[in-house]
C-alpha positions as CSV (number, residue, x, y, z in Angstrom):
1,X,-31.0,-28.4,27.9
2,X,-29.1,-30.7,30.5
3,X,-31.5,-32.9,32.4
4,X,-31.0,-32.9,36.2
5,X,-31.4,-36.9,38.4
6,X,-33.6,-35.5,41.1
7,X,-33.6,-38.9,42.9
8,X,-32.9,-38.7,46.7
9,X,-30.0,-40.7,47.7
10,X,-28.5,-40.9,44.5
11,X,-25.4,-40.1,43.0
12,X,-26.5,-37.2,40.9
13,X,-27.5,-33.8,42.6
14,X,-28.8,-30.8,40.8
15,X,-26.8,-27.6,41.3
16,X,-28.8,-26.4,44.5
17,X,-28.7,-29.5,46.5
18,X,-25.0,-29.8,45.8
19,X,-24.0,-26.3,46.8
20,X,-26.4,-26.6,50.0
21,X,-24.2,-30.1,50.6
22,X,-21.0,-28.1,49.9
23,X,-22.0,-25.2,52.4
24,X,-22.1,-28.0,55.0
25,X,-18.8,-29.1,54.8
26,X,-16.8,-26.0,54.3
27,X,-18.6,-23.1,56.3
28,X,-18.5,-23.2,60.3
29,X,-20.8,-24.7,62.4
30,X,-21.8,-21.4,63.2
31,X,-23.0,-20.1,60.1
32,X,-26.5,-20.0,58.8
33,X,-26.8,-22.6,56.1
34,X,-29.3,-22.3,53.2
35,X,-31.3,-25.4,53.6
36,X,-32.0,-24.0,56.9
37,X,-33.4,-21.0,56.1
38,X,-36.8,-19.8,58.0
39,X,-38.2,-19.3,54.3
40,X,-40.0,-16.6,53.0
41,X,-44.0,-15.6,54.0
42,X,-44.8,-16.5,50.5
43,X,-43.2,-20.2,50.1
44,X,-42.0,-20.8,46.5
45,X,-40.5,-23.8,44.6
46,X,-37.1,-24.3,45.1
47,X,-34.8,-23.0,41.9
48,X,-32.7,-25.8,40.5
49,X,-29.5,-23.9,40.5
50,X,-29.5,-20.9,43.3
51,X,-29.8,-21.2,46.7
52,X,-32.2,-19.2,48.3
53,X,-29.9,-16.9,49.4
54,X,-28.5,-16.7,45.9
55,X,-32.0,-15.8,44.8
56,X,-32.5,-13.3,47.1
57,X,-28.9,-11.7,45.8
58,X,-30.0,-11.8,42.3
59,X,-33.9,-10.2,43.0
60,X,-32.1,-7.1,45.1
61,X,-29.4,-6.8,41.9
62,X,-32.3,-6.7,39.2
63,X,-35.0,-4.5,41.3
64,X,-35.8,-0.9,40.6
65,X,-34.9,0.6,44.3
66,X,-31.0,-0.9,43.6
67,X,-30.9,1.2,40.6
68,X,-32.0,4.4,42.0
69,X,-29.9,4.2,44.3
70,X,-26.5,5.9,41.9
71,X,-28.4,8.7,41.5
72,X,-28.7,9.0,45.6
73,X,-26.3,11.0,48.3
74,X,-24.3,9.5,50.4
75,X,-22.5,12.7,52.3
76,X,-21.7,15.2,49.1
77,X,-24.8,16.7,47.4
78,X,-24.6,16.9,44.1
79,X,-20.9,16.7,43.9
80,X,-19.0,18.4,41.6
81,X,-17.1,15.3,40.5
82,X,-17.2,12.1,39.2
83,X,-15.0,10.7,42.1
84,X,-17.3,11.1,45.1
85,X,-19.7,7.8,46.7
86,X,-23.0,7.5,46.1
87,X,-25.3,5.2,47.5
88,X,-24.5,2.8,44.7
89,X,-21.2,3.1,45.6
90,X,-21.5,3.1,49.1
91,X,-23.5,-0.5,49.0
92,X,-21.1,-2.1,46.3
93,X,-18.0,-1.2,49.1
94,X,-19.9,-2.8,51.4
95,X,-20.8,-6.0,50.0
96,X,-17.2,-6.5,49.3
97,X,-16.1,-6.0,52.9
98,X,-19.1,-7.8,54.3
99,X,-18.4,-10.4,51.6
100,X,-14.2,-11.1,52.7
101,X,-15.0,-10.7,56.6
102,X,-18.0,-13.9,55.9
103,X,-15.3,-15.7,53.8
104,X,-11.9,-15.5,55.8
105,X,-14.6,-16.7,58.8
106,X,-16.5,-19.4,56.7
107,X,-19.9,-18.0,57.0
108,X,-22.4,-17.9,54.1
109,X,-21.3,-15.1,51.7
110,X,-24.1,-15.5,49.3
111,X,-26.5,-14.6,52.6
112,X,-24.1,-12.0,53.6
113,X,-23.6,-10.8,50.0
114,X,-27.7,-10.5,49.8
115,X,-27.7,-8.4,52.9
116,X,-25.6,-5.8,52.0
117,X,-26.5,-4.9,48.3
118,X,-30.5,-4.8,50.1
119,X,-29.2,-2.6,53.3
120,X,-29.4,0.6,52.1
121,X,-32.6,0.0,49.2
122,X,-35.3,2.3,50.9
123,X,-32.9,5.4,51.7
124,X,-34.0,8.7,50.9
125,X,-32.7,11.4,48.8
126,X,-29.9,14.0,49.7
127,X,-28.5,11.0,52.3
128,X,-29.3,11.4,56.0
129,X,-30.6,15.1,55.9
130,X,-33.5,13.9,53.5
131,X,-34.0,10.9,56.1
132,X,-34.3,13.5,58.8
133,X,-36.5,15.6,57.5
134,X,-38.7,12.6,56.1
135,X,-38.4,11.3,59.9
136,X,-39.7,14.5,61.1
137,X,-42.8,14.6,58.8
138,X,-43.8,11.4,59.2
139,X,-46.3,10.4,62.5
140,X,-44.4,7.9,64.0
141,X,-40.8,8.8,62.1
142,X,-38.8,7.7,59.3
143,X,-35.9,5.3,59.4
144,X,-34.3,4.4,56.2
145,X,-33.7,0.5,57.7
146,X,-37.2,0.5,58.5
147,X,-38.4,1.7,54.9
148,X,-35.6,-0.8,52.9
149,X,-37.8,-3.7,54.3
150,X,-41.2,-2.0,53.1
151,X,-39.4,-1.8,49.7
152,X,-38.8,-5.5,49.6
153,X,-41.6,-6.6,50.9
154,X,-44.6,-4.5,49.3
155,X,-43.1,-1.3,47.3
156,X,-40.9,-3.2,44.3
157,X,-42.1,-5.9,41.6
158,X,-45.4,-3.6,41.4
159,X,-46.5,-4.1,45.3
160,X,-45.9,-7.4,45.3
161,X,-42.3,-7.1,47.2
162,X,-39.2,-9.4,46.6
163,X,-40.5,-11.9,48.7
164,X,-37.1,-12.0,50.2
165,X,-36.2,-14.5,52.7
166,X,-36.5,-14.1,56.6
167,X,-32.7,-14.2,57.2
168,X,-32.6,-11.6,54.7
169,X,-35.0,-9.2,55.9
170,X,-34.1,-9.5,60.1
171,X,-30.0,-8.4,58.5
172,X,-31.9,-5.6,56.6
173,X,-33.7,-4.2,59.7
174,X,-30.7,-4.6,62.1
175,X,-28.0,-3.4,60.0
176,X,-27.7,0.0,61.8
177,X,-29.0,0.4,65.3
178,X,-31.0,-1.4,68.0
179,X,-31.3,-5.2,68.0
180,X,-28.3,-7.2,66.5
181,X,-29.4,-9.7,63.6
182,X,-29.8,-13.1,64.3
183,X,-26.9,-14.1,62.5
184,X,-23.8,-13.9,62.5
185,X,-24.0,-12.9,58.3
186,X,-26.3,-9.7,59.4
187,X,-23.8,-8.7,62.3
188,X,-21.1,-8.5,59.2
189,X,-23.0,-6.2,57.1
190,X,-23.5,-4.1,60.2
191,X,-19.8,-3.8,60.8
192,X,-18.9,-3.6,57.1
193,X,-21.8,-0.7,57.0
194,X,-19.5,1.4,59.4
195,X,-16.0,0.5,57.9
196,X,-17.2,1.3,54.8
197,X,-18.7,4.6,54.9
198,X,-16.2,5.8,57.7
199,X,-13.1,5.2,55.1
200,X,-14.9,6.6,52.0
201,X,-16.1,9.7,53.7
202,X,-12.5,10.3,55.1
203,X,-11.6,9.7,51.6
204,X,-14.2,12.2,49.6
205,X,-13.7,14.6,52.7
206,X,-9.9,14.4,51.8
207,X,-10.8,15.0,48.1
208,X,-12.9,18.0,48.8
209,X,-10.3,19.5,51.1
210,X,-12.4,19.1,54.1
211,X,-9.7,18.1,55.9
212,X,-6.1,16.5,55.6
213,X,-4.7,13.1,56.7
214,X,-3.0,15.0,59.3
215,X,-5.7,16.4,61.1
216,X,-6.5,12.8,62.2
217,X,-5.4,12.7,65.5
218,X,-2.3,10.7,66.3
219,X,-3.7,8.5,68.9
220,X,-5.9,7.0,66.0
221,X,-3.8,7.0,63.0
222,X,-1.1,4.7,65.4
223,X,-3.7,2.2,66.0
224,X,-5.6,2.3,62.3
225,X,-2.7,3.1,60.2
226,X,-2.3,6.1,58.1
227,X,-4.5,5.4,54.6
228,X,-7.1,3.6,53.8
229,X,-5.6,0.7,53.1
230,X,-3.8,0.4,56.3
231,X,-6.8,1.6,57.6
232,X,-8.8,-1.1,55.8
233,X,-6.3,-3.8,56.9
234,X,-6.0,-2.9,61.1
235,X,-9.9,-3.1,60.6
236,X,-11.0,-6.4,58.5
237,X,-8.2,-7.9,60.2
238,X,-9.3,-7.3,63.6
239,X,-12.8,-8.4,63.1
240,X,-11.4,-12.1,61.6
241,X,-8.9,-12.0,64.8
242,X,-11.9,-11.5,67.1
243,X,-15.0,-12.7,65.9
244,X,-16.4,-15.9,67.5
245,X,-19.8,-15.7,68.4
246,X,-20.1,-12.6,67.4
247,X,-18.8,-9.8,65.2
248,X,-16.4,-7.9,67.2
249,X,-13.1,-5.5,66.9
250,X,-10.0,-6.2,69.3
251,X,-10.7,-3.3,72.4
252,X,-7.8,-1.3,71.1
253,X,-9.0,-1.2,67.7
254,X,-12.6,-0.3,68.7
255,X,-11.3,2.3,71.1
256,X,-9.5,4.0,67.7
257,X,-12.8,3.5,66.0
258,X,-14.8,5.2,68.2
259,X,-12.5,7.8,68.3
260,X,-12.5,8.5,64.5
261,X,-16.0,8.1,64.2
262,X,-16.2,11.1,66.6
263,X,-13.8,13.1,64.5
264,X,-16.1,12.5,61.4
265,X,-19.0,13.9,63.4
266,X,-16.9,17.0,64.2
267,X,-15.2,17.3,61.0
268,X,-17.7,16.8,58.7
269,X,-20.9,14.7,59.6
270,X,-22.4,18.0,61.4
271,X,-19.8,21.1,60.5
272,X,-18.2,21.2,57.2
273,X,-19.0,22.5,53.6
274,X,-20.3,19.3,52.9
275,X,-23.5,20.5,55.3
276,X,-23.6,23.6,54.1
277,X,-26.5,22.9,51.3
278,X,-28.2,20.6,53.4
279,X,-30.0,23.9,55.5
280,X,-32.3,23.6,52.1
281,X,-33.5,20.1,52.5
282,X,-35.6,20.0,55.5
283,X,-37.9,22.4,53.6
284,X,-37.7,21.3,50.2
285,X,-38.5,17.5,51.7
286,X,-41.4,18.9,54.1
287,X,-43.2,20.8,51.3
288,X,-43.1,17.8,48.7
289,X,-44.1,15.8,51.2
290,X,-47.4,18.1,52.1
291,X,-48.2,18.3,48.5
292,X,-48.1,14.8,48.3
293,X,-49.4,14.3,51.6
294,X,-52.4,16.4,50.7
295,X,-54.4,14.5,48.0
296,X,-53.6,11.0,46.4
297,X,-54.7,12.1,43.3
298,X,-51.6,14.0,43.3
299,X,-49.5,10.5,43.5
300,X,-48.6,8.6,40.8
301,X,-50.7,5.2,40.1
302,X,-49.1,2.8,42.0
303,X,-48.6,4.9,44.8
304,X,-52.7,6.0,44.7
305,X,-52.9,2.2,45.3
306,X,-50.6,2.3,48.3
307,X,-52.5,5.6,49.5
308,X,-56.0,3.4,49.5
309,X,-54.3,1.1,51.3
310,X,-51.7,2.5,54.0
311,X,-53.3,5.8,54.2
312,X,-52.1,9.2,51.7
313,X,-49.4,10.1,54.3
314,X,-47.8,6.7,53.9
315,X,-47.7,6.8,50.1
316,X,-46.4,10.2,50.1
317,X,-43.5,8.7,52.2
318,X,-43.0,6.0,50.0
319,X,-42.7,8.1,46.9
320,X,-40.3,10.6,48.4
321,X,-38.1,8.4,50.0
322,X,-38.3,6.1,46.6
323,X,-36.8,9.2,44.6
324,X,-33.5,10.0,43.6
325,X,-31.9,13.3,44.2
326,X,-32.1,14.8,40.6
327,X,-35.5,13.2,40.7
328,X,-36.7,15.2,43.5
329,X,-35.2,18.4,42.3
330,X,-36.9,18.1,39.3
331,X,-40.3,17.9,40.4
332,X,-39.4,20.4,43.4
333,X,-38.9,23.0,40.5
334,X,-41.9,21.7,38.2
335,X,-44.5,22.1,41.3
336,X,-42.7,25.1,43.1
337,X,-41.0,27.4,41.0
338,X,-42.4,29.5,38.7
339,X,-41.7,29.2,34.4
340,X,-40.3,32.0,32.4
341,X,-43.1,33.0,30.0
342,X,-42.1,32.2,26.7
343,X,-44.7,34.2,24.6
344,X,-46.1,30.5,23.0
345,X,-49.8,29.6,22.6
346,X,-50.7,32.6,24.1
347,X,-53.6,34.0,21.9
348,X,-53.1,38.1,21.3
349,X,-55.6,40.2,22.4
C-alpha cells in the first residue's frame, strides 16, 4: 500500500488535497470549490483520495433508491419495448448534459455530476401520475424533490441517510421548481433536467407513434433544429453562450423552448395514449396507501421504525414512493385481487 506525506507545506500531496489545489486553478472563480464546501450535518474525516463531492457521487451510485430507480416510469408505463427511458435512464442523460454544460463553463463537474444522478432518488412509481396521487394523499402533499432529500438524509443506509453534503442536498431540492440553487452546479442540473426529459420524450413519443417530427411546429423546429441532435446542439450550446452568473438560454432559444414544452403538454404530457393507463393509478396508489396508512404493523420493519417515528402516514409515503412499478403491482395484486383456488391443502369434507 502507497504511503501518502501528509505534511502541510510540503512537496507531496495526497490525492484529495491535490485535486482540491487543481480545482483552484482550472475551474472559474465562480464555481463552487470542494474545500469550500458548507460540509455535511454529520462531519466526517476527510477521504484521502475523493473529494467530497466525489464521495457524495460515489454514495448516490452505490445506494438502494439509485437502483430502483430502472425499474421506475418516466412517461411510458410499462412499455412494450426495450427502447423507452426509465428513470434510470432519464438520470444517466442527465448527468451527462449537466456534466458537459459544468465542463465547457469550468464549474465543478464532480458536484454537478453528484446532483444529477441524486435528483430524481425519491420519485414515485408510474412517473408523475403516481407523484400526483401520492401528493393528493398525503396532508401537506407530495413532491418527489422534496422526498429525494428524505431519501438521502434518513430513508437509505438503514435510516441513517447518505449524509450527503449541503451543496448537494440545496441542488437536490431546487432542481425543479421554486427557489434556484445556490450554485451555479444546481442551476445546471435544473436546466439539464428539462433538456433531457423534453428530447427523450419527443423521442419515445416518436417511437410510439404519438406523434411525428413534423407535427412540431415550424416556428420551433427553425430555432432548435430538426433531431435531437440538432436539438441537443441549439440547446447545450446556448446555455455555454449565455451563462454568466447564471444558467440561462439566449431569449430566442428559450422562446422555442417554451414553445415546445407547451407542445409536449398538448401532445402528450396530458392527451395521448401514453395517459391513457394512467386513469388507473390515482386509485391503485390511494388504496395502497390507506392500507398502509392504516396500521404500521402492515409496514415492513424498517418502515414500522419510521412509522414510530414520523407518524404511520409518513411511513406509508415512504414505502410507496420507495417502490418500483412492478413492485407496486405486485403487492397491489397480492392485497387486492383475489387467487384462483387451486384445490391444495384444502382438507375434504
Amino acid at each position: 500500500m502507497v504511503a501518502y506525506n501528509k505534511v502541510k507545506g510540503g512537496d507531496t500531496m495526497i490525492p484529495r488535497e491535490r485535486i482540491e489545489q487543481n480545482e483552484r486553478l482550472i475551474l472559474s472563480s465562480r464555481a463552487t470549490f470542494a474545500a469550500d464546501s458548507k460540509g455535511r450535518e454529520k462531519p466526517e474525516e476527510k477521504c484521502d483520495f475523493r473529494t467530497d463531492f466525489q464521495r457524495d457521487r460515489d454514495r448516490v451510485l452505490h445506494c438502494k433508491a439509485f437502483r430502483r430507480l430502472k425499474h421506475k416510469t418516466q412517461v411510458f408505463l410499462s412499455p412494450k419495448g426495450d427502447h423507452y427511458r426509465t428513470r434510470l435512464t432519464h438520470t444517466l442523460e442527465v448527468s451527462q448534459i449537466a456534466r458537459t454544460v459544468a465542463r465547457a463553463l469550468q464549474l465543478n463537474e464532480d458536484l454537478t455530476e453528484a446532483i444529477a444522478l441524486a435528483h430524481d432518488l425519491g420519485h414515485t412509481p408510474f412517473g408523475h401520475a403516481g407523484e400526483r396521487a401520492l401528493n393528493r394523499c398525503m396532508d401537506g402533499g407530495f413532491r418527489h424533490y422534496e422526498q429525494s432529500v428524505r431519501v438521502v438524509e434518513c430513508l437509505e443506509n438503514d435510516g441513517q441517510g447518505l449524509n450527503l453534503t449541503w451543496e448537494v442536498r440545496n441542488g437536490m431540492l431546487c432542481h425543479t421548481k421554486g427557489e434556484q440553487a445556490q450554485t451555479l452546479e444546481g442551476r445546471i442540473v435544473r436546466v439539464a433536467d428539462h433538456v433531457a426529459y423534453i428530447n427523450h420524450d419527443i423521442d419515445d413519443a416518436l417511437r410510439a407513434k404519438v406523434f411525428c417530427e413534423s407535427d412540431i411546429p415550424l416556428e420551433i423546429r427553425a430555432v432548435l433544429g430538426e433531431t435531437r441532435a440538432e436539438r441537443f446542439d441549439t440547446l447545450i450550446r446556448s446555455i455555454v453562450e449565455n451563462s454568466t452568473d447564471d444558467i440561462v438560454f439566449a431569449p430566442a432559444v428559450q422562446q422555442a423552448f417554451d414553445a415546445i414544452h407547451t407542445f409536449m403538454f398538448d401532445r402528450l404530457y396530458l392527451d395521448s395514449i401514453a395517459k391513457d393507463e394512467e386513469k388507473k393509478v390515482d386509485e391503485f396508489v390511494s388504496r395502497l396507501y390507506e392500507y398502509y396508512a392504516k396500521d404500521a404493523d402492515r409496514l415492513p420493519d424498517e418502515f414500522q421504525a419510521i412509522a414510530a417515528r414520523d407518524g404511520v402516514r409518513r411511513a406509508a409515503c415512504d414505502y410507496i414512493a420507495g417502490m418500483t412499478d412492478n413492485f407496486a403491482l405486485e403487492k397491489y395484486h397480492e392485497l387486492f385481487i383475489p387467487r384462483g383456488w387451486s384445490g391444495q391443502h384444502i382438507s375434504a369434507i
